[in-house]
N, C-alpha and C positions, 0 to 999 in steps of 0.2 A: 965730392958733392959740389964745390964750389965752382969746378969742370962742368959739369953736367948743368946745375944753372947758366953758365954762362953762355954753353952752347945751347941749352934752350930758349933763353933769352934771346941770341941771334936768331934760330929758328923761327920763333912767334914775331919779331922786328921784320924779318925777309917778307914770310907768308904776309905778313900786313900790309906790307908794301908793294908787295903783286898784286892784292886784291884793290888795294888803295890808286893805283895805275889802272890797272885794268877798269874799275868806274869810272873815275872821270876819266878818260879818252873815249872810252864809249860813252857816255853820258852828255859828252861836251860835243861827239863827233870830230873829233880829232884824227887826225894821221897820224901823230907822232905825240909824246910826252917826257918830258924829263920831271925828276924829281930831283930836287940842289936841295940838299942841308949845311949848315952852318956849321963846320968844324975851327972849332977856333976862333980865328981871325980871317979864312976864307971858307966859299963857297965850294962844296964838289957835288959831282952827280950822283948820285946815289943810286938811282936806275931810270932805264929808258923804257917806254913803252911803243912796239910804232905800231900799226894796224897790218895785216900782212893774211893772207889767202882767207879772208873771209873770220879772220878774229883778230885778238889781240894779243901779241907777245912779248911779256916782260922781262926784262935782263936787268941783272943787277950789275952796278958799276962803282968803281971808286975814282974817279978821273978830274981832273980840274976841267972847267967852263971855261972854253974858247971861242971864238968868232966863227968853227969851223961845226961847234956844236948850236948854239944860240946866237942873237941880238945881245949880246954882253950893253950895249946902251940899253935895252929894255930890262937886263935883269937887273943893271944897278940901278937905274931908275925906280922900278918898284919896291926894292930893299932898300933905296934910300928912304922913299916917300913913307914908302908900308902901305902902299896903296896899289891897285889892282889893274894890269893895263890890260886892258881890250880894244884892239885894231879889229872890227870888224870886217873891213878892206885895205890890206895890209902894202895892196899897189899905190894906196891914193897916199897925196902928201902926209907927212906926219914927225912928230921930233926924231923917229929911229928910223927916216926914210933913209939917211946916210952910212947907216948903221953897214958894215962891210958882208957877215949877215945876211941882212935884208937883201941888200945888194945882189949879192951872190943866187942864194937860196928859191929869193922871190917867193916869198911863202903868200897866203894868199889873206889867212886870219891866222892872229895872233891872241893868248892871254896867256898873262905872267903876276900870278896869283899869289903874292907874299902872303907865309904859314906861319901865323902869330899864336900864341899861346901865351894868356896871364902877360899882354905888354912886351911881350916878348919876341923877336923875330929868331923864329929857329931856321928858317929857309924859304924856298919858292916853290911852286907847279908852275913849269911852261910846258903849255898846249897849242901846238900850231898843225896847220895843212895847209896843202896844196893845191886843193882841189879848186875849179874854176870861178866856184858860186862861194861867197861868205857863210861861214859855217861853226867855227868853236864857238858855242854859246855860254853866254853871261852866266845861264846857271850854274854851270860848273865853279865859279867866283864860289860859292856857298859851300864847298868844300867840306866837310865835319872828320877828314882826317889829320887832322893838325895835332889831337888834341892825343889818339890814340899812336901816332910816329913818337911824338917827345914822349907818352908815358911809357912807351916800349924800349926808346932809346936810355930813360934814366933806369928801365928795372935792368936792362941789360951792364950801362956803365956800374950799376951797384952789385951786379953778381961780379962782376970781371974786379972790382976792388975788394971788396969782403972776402 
């Protein structure tokens, strides 16, 4: 029995997280999204969402945060602050303009959306594209899945102990 919780607990944690991707990048207009959760003492991806023939397709990941994946200056920035970055125009000067990243990618609008619960920082949403005109929008900042990832993640750590 404690089998069968534990894998349904991952089950309901995954499905959450597909559906929890799959809105905001649509929502926000996004190309691309990653989900970082806080294991531990670091940050990993959790899953990626990118936009692709006309929908949205979400993968799950267990990988560390590199410079080849995100702005690693904007993700510790907004984990450090707990505050919410949005580069509207992600060409124009800015503190993650040297960011190797930014550099590289040239992405065009950026948000990196620290996922707080009860004072808490469990992780981020970063949402970026490409495209020529400025486009992930602010609303996406208003996020309401913070609260259903961490109470999925604690019924899942409490089936996997019990």
């Amino acid at each position: 029995m404690r089998i069968s919780q534990a894998v349904s607990g991952e089950i309901v944690l995954e499905k959450l997280i597909e559906t929890l991707m799959l809105i905001a990048v649509e929502h926000a207009g996004a190309e691309r999204g990653l989900l970082i959760l806080r294991r531990g003492e670091e940050h990993r991806i959790e899953a990626e969402a990118r936009t692709e023939h006309g929908g949205v397709e979400v993968q799950m990941r267990q990988a560390a945060t590199t410079p080849a994946e995100l702005p690693e200056s904007l993700l510790c920035y907004a984990i450090r602050t707990q505050q919410s970055v949005i580069l509207d125009d992600a060409s124009s000067q800015s503190l993650f303009s040297e960011d190797p990243y930014m550099l590289q990618k040239r992405p065009r609008s950026v948000l990196c959306l620290p996922l707080v619960k009860q004072a808490k920082l469990i992780g981020a949403l970063y949402l970026g594209e490409q495209l020529s005109t400025p486009g992930v929008h602010a609303e996406a900042a208003g996020h309401p899945g913070t609260v259903g990832i961490s109470s999925c993640d604690l019924f899942r750590s409490r089936s996997i102990v019990r």
